[in-house]
N, C-alpha and C positions, 0 to 999 in steps of 0.2 A: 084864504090861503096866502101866505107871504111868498112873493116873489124876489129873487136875487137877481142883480146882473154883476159878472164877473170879469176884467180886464188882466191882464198879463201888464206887473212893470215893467219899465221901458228897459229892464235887465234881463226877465223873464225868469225871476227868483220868488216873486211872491207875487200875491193875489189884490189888487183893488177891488171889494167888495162895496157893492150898493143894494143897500136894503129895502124893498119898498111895499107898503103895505096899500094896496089902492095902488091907487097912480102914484102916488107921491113918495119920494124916496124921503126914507125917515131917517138912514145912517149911512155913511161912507170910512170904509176903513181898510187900511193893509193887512193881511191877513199873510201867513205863512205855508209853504206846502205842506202839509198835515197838522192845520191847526183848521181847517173850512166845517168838520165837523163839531168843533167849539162854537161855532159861530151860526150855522145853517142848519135849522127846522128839516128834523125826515119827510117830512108831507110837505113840502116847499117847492117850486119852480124854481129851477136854475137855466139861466143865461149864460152860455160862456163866451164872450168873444173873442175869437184869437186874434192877434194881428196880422192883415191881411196881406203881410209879407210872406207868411208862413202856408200861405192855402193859391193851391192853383185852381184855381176855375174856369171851364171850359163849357162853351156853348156844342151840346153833340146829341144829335137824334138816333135813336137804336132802331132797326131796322127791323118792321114785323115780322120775317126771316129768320133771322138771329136771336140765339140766346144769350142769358147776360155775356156767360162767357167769351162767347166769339165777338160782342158789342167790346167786350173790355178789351179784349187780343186788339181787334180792329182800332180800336180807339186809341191804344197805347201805340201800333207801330203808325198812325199817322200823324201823334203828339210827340215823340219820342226825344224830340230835335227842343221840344219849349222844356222838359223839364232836368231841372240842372244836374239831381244828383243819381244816382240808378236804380231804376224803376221798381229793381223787388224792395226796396226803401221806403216805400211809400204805399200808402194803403188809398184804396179806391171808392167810392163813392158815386151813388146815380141815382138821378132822379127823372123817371121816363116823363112822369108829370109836368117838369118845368125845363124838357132838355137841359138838366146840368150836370153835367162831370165835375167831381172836385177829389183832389188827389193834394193826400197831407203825412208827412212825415208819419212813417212808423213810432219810432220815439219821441216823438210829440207826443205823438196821441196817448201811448202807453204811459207816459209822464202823467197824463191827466185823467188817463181812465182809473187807475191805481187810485190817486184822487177824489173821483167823483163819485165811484162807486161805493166809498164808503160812506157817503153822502144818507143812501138809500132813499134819493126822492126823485123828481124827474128833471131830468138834463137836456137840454138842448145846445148845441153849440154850432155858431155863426162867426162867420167871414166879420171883422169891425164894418167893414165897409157897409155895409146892408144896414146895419142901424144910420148911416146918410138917407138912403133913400127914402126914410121915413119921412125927412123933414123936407129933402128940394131932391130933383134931379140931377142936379149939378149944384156940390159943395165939397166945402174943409174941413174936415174935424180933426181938433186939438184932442189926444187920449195920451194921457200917461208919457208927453213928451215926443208922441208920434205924430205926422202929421198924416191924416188919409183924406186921399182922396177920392172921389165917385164923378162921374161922367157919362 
């Protein structure tokens, strides 16, 4: 099974694709929004990393009390103040598994779901930052012009 990992240019108009069969990345290339289909295997793994400008991340335990619902209510008005632009803008995210809140543009996402879906293979999409942790727990990585950091 060929896997992809995907990066956003540092303009957020086209795709840097990375091909890789094994471990080993076999091609790297710009790709266009509605050309990913040209280029990407329907039984494929896809990677998407957004940059982690664009994704808030929050450490928050849901209470065995509460349903999602009233977690997400709860959760929003005691975040309400970190995130910048207005809450029904943004789409929600949880995971009881690893306590994580993540809350990402509405039109982000629909920019790329539009996208991925026509893919018809399996999609996963991650914070850049989290491909750091792979290699140190404190590091720099250079993507497409951006600089991220992890700590």
């Amino acid at each position: 099974m060929k896997h992809y990992c995907l990066h956003l240019t540092s303009n957020l108009s086209q795709f840097r694709v990375y091909d890789f069969t094994g471990e080993n990345c076999t091609n790297n290339f710009k790709a266009n929004f509605g050309e990913l289909s040209k280029y990407i295997q329907a039984d494929a793994k896809v990677f998407l990393f957004l940059p982690s400008n664009l994704i808030h991340s929050f450490v928050a335990v849901k209470r065995e009390s509460e349903s999602l619902q009233q977690f997400e209510a709860r959760f929003i008005a005691e975040h309400d103040d970190c995130i910048i632009n207005n809450i029904s803008d943004n789409d929600f995210f949880f995971s009881q598994e690893k306590n994580l809140a993540v809350i990402v543009g509405k039109s982000l996402l629909g920019q790329f779901n539009n996208e991925l879906n026509q893919l018809g293979c399996s999609v996963a999409i991650h914070a850049e930052h989290h491909l750091i942790h792979q290699h140190a727990a404190e590091s720099i990585l250079t993507i497409e012009e951006r600089l991220v950091f992890a700590f």
